[in-house]
N, CA, C and O atoms as a GROMACS GRO file, in nm:
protein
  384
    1UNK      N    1  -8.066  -1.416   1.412
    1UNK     CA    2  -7.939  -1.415   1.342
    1UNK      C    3  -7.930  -1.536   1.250
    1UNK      O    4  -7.979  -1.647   1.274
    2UNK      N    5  -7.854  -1.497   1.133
    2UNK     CA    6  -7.834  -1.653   1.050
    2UNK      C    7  -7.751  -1.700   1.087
    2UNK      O    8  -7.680  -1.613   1.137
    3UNK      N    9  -7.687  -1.844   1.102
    3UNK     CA   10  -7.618  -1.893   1.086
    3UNK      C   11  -7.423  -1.836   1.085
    3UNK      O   12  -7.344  -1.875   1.171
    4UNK      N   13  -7.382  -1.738   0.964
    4UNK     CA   14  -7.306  -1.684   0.922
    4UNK      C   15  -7.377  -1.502   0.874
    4UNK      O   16  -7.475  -1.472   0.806
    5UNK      N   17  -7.288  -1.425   0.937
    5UNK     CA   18  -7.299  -1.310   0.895
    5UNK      C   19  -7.177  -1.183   0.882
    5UNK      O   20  -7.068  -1.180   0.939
    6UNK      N   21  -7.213  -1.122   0.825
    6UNK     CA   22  -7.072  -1.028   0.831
    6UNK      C   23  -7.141  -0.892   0.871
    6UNK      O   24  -7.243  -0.848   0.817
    7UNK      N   25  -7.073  -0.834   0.970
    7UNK     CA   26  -7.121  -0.733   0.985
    7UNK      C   27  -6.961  -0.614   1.038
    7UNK      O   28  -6.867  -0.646   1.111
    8UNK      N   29  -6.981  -0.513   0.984
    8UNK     CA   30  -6.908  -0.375   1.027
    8UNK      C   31  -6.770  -0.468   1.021
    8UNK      O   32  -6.697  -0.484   1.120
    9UNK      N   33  -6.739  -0.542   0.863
    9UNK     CA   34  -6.647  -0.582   0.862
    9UNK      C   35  -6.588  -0.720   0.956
    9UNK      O   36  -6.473  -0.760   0.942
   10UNK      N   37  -6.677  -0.776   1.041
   10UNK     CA   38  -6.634  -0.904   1.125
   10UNK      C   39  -6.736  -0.996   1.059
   10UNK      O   40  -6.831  -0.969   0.985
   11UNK      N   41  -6.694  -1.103   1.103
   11UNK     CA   42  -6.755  -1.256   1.090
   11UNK      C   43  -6.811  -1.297   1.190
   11UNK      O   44  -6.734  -1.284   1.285
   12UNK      N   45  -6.936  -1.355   1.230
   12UNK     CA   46  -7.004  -1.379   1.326
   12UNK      C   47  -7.085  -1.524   1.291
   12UNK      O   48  -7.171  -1.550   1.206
   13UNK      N   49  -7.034  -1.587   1.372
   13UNK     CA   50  -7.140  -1.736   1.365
   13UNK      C   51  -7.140  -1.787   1.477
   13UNK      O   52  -7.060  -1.788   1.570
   14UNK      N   53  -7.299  -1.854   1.449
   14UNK     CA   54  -7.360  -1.884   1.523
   14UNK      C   55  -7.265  -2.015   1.600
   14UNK      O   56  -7.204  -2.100   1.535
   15UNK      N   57  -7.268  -2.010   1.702
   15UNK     CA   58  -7.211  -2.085   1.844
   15UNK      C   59  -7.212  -2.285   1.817
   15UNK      O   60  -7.131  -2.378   1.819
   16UNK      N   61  -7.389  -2.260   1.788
   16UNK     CA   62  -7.460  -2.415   1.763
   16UNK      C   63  -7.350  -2.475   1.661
   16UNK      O   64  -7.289  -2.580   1.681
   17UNK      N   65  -7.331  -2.374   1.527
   17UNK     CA   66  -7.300  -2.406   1.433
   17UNK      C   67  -7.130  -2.501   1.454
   17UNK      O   68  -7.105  -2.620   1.436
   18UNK      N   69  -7.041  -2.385   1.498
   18UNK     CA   70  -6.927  -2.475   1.579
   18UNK      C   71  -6.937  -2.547   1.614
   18UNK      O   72  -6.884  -2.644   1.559
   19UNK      N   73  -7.019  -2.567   1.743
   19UNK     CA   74  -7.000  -2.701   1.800
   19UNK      C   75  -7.043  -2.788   1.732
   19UNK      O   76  -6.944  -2.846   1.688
   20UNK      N   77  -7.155  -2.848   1.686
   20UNK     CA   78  -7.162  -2.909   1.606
   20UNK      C   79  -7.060  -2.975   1.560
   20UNK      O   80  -7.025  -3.082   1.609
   21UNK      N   81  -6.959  -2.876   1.387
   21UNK     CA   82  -6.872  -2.882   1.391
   21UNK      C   83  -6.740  -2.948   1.431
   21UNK      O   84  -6.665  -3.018   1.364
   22UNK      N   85  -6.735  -2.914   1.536
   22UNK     CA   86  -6.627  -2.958   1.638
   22UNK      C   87  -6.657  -3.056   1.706
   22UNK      O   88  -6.578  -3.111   1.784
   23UNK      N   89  -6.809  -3.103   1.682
   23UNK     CA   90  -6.826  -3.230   1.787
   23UNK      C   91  -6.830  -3.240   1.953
   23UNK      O   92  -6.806  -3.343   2.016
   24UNK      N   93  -6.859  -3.126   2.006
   24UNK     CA   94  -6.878  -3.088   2.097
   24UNK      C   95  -6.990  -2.981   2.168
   24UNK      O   96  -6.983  -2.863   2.134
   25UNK      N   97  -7.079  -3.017   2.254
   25UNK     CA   98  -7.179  -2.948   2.311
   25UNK      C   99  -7.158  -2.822   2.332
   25UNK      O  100  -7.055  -2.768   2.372
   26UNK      N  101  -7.260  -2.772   2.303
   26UNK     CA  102  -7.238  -2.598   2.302
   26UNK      C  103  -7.202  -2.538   2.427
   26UNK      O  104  -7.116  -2.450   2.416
   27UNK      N  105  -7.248  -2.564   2.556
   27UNK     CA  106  -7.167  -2.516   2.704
   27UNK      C  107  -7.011  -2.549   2.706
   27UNK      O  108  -6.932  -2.463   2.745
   28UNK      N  109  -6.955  -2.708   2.652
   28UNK     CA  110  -6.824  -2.700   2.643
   28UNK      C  111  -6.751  -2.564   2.556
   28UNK      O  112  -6.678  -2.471   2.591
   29UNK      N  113  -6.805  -2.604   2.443
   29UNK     CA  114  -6.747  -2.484   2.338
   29UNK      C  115  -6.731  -2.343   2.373
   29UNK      O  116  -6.631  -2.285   2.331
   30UNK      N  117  -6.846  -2.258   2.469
   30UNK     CA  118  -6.826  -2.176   2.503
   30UNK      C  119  -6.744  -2.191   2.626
   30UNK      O  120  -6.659  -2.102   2.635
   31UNK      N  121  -6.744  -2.277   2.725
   31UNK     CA  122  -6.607  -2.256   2.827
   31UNK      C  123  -6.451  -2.291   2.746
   31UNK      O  124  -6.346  -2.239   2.784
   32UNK      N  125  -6.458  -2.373   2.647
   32UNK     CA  126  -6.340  -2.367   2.611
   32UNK      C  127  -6.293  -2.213   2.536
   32UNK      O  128  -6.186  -2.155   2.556
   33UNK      N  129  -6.392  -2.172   2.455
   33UNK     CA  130  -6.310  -2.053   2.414
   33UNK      C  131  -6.296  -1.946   2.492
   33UNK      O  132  -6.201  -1.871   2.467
   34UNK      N  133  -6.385  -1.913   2.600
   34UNK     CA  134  -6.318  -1.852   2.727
   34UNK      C  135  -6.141  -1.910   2.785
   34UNK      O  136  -6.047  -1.842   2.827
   35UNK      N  137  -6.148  -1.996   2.772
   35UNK     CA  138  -6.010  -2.025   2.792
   35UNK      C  139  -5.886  -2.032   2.696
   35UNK      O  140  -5.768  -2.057   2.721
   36UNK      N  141  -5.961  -1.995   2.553
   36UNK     CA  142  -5.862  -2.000   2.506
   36UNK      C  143  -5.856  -2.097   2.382
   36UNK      O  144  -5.806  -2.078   2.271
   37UNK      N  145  -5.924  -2.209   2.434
   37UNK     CA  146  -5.865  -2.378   2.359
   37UNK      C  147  -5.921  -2.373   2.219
   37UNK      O  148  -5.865  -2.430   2.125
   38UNK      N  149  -6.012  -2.315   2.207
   38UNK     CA  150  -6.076  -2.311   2.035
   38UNK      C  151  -6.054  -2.162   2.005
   38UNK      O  152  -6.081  -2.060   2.069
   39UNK      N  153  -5.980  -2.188   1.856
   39UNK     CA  154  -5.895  -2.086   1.804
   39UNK      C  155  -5.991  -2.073   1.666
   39UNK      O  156  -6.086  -2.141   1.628
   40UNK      N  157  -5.939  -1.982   1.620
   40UNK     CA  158  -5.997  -1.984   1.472
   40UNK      C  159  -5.910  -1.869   1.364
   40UNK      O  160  -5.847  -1.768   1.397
   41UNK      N  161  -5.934  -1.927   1.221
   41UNK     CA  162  -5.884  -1.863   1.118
   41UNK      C  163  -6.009  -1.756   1.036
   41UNK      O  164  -6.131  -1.775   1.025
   42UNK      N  165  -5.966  -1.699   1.010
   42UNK     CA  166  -6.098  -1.622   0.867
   42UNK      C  167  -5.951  -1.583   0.759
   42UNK      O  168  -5.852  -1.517   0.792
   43UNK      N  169  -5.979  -1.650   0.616
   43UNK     CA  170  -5.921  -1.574   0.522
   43UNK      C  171  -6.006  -1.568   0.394
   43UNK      O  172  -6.078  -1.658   0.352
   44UNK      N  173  -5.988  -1.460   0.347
   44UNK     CA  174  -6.042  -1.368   0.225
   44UNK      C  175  -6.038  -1.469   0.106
   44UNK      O  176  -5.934  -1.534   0.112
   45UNK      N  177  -6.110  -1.503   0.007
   45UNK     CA  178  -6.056  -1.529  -0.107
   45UNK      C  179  -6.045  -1.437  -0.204
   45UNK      O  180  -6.126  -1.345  -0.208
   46UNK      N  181  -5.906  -1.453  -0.329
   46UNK     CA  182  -5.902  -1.325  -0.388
   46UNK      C  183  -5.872  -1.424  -0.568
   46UNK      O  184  -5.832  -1.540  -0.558
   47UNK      N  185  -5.888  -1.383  -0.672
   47UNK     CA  186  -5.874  -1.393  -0.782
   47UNK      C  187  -6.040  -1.511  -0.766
   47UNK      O  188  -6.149  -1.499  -0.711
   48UNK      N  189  -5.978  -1.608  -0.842
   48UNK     CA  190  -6.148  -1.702  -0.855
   48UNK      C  191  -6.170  -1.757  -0.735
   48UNK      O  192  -6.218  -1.871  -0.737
   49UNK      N  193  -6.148  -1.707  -0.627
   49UNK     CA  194  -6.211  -1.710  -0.457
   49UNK      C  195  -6.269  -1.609  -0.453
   49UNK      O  196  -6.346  -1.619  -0.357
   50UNK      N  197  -6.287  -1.468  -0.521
   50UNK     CA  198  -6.298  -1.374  -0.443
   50UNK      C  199  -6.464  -1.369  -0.435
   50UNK      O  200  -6.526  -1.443  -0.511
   51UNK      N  201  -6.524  -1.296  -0.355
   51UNK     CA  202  -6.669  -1.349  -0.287
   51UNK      C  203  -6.633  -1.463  -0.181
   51UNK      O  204  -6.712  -1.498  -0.093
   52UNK      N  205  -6.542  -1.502  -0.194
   52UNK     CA  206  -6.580  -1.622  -0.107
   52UNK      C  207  -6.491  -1.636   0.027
   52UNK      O  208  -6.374  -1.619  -0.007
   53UNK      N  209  -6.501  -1.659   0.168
   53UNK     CA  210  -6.437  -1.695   0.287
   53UNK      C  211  -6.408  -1.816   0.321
   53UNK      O  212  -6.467  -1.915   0.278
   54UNK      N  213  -6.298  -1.818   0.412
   54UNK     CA  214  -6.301  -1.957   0.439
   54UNK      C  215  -6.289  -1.927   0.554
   54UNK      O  216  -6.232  -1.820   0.573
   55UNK      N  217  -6.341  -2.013   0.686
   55UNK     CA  218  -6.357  -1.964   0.832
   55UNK      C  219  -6.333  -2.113   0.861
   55UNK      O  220  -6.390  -2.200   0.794
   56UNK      N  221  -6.238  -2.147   0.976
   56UNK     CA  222  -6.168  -2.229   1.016
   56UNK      C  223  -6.144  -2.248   1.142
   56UNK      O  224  -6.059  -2.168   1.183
   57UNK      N  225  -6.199  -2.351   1.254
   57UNK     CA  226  -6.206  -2.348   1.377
   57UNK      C  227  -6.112  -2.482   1.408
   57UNK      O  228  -6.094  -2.587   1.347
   58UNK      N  229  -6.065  -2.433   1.522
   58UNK     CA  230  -5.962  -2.548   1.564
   58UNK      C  231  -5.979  -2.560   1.735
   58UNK      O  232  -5.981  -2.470   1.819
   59UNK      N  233  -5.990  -2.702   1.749
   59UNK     CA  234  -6.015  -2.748   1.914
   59UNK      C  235  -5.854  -2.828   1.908
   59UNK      O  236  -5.775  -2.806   1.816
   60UNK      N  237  -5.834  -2.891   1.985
   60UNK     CA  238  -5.710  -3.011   2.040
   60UNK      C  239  -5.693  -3.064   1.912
   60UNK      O  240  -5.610  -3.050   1.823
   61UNK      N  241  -5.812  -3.143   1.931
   61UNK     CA  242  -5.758  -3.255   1.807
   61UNK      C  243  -5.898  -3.246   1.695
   61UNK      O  244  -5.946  -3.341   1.633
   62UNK      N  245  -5.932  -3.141   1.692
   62UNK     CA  246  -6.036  -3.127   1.564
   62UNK      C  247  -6.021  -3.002   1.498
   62UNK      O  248  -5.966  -2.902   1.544
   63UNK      N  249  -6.077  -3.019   1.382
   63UNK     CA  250  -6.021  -2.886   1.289
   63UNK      C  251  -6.189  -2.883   1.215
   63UNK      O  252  -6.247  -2.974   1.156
   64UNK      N  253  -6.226  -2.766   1.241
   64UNK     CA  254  -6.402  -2.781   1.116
   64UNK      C  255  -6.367  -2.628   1.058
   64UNK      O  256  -6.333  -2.523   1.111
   65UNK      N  257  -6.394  -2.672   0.918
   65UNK     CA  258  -6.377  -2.526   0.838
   65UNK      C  259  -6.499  -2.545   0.730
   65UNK      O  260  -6.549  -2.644   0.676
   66UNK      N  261  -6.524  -2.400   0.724
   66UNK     CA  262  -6.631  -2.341   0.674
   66UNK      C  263  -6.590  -2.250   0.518
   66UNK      O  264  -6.500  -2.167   0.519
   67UNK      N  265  -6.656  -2.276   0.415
   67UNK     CA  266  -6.615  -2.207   0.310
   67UNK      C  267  -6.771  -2.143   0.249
   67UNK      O  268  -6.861  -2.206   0.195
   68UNK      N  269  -6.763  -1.983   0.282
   68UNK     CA  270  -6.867  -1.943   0.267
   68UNK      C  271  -6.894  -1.814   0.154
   68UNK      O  272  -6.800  -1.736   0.133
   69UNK      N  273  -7.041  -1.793   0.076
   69UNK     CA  274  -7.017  -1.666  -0.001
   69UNK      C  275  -7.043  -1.545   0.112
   69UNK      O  276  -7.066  -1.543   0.233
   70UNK      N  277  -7.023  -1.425  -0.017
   70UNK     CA  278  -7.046  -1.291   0.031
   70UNK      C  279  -7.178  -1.304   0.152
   70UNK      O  280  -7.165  -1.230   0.250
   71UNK      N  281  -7.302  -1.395   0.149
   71UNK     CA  282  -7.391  -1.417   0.197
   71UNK      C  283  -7.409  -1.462   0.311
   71UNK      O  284  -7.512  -1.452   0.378
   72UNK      N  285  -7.295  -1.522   0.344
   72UNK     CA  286  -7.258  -1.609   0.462
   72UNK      C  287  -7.339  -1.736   0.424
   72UNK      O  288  -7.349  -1.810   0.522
   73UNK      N  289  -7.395  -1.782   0.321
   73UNK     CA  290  -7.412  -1.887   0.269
   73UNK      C  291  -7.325  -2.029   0.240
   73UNK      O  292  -7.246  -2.038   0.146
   74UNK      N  293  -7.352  -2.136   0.333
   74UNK     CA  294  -7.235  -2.267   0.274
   74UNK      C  295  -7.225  -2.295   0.200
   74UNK      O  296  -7.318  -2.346   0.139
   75UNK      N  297  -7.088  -2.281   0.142
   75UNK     CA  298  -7.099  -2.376   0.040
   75UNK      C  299  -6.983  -2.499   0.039
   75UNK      O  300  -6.967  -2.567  -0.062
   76UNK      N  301  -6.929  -2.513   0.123
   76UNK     CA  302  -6.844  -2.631   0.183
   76UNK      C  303  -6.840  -2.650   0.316
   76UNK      O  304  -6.833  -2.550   0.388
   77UNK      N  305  -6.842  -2.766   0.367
   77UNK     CA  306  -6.795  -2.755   0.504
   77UNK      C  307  -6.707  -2.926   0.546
   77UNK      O  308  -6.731  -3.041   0.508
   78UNK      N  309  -6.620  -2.877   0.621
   78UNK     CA  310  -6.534  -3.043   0.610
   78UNK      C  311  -6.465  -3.035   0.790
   78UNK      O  312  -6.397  -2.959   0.858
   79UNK      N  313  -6.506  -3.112   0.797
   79UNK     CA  314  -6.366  -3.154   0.958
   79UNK      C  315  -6.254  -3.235   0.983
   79UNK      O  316  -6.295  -3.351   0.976
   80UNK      N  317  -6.180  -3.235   0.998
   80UNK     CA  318  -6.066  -3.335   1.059
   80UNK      C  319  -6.076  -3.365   1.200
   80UNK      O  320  -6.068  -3.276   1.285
   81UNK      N  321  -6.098  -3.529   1.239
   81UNK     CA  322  -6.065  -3.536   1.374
   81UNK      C  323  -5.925  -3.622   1.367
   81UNK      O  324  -5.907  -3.724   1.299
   82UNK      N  325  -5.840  -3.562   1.446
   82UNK     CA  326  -5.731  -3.656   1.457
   82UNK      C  327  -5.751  -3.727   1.610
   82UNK      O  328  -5.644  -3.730   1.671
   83UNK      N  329  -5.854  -3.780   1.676
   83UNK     CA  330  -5.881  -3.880   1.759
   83UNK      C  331  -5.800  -3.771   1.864
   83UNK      O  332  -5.808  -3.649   1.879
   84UNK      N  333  -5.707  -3.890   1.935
   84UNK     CA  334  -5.648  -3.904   2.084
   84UNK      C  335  -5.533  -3.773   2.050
   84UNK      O  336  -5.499  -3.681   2.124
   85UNK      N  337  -5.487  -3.805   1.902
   85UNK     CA  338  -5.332  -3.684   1.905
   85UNK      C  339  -5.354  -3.572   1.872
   85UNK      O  340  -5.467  -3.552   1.829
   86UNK      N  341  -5.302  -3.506   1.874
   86UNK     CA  342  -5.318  -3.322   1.879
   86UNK      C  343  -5.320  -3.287   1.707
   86UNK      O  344  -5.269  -3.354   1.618
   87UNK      N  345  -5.405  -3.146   1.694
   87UNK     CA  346  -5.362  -3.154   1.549
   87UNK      C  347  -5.269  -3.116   1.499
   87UNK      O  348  -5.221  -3.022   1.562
   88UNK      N  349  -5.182  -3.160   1.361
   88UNK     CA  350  -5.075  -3.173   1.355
   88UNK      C  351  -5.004  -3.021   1.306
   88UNK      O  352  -5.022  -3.026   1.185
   89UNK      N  353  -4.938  -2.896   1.332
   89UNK     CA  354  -4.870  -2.761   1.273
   89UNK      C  355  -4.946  -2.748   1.142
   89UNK      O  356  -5.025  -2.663   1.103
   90UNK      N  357  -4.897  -2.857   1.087
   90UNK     CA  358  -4.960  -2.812   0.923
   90UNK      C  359  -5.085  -2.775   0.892
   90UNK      O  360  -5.129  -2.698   0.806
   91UNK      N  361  -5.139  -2.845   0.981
   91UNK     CA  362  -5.336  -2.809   0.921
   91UNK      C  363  -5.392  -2.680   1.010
   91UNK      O  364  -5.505  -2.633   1.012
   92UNK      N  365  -5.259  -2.636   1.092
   92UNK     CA  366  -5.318  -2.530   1.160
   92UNK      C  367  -5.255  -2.358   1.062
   92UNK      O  368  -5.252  -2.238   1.092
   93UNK      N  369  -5.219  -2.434   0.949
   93UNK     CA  370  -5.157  -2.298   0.871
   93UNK      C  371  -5.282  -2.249   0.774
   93UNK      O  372  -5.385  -2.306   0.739
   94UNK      N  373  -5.234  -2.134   0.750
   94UNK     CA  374  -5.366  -2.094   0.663
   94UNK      C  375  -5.358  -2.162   0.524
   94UNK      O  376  -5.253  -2.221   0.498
   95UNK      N  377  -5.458  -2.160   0.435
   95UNK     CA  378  -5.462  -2.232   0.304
   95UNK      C  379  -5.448  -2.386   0.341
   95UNK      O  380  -5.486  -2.455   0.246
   96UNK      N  381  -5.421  -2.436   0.412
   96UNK     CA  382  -5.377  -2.581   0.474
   96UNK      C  383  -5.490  -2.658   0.466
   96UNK      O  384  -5.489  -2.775   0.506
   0.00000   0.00000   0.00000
């Protein structure tokens, strides 16, 4: 599997790739999203986005988003850690 793929209409990435990401070992990452704690966004881009996704993962206090083509190819990637405090409503909105 690559990295990023789209298939039968879903988004699929690779596990490593998150954690990473998120700064956290891949066994955490998968027990946390069994529970719940890592959430995530996918939105479409449309006019001079369009081809392009933005995929957006959120832990407590970290935020890693992914801006990818039709290809599942990177072409941005950025994180926020807000340390000890939670992340803040706003960065958990879409376009944010």
């Amino acid at each position: 599997m690559k990295p990023i793929e789209f298939r039968d209409g879903a988004v699929q990435v690779d596990a490593s790739l998150i954690a990473e990401g998120l700064g956290i070992a891949l066994p955490l990452l998968r027990k946390q999203m069994q529970a719940g704690e890592i959430t995530s966004l996918s939105e479409r881009g449309i006019d001079a986005d369009g081809g392009r996704h933005r995929l957006t993962f959120f832990s407590g206090h970290r935020r890693f988003r992914l801006v990818v083509d039709e290809s599942g190819a990177i072409i941005q990637r950025s994180a926020l850690d807000f340390g000890n405090s939670p992340l803040p409503k706003s960065v958990r909105k879409p376009g944010g």
